[in-house]
N, C-alpha and C positions, 0 to 999 in steps of 0.2 A: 504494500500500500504506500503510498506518494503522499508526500508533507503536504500535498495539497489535497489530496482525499482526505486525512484523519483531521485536518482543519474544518475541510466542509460539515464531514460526520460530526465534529465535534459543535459546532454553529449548531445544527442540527437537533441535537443532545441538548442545547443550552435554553434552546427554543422551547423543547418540550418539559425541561427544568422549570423554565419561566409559567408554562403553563401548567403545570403540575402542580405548583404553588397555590394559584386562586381555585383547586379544588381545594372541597371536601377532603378532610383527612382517609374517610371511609373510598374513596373514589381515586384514592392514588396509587392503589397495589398493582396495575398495569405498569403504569411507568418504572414505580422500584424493579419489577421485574425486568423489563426492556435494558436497564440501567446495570442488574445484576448481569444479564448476557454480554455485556457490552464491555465491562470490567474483567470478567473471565475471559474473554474474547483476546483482551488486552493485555492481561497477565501473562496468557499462555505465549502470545507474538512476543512479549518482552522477555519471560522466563527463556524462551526459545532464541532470541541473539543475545541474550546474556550469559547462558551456558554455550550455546553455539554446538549444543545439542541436535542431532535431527531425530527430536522425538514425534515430530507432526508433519514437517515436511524437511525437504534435503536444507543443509547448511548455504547462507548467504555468502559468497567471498568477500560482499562487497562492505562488511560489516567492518568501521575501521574499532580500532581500543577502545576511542571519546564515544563512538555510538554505543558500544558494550558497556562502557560504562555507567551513561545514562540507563540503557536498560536495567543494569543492576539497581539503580536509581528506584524505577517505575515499579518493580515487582511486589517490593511491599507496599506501594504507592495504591497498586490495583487490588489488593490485597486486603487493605483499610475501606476500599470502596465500594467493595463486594458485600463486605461484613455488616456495613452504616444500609446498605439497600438491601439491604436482608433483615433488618431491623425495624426500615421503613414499612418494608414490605408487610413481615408480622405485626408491628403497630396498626398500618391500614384495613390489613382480615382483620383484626379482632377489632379495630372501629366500624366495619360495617354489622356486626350483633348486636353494637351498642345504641347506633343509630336506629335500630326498626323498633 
């Protein structure tokens, strides 16, 4: 994926951020999920040029140190945000009992 796709996707994301906000708490367990995919999704791309593993697809050449290192960066980055939308998530199921 291209600095300019995960830009877009991330616009994207921030859109439906913004819009997730003026729900109902009971009405936002879509999004935590979408958000939860998105973060796994992310973990795994960065876990995968950080180790420079080919546990999902074959190895990048083009992966320099500075980018592996950022990866190293992001892993527990995506790791934290998986955990927070997993939270949200459970929070919003169990507000939609509270609401009927």
């Amino acid at each position: 994926m291209t600095f300019e796709q995960r830009q877009g996707s991330s616009g994207v994301c921030a859109v439906a951020a913004v819009y997730g906000a003026t729900l109902p708490l009971a009405q936002r367990h879509p999004l935590h999920m979408l958000f939860m995919v998105v973060a796994a999704c992310m973990f795994l791309g960065n876990l995968h040029h950080a180790t420079g593993k080919p546990f999902l697809v074959g190895c990048n050449p083009m992966i320099t140190p500075a980018g592996r290192g950022l990866d190293i960066v992001f892993v527990p980055f995506w790791i934290a945000i998986f955990v927070l939308n997993y939270m949200g998530f459970q929070d919003s199921k169990a507000a939609i009992g509270k609401s009927n």
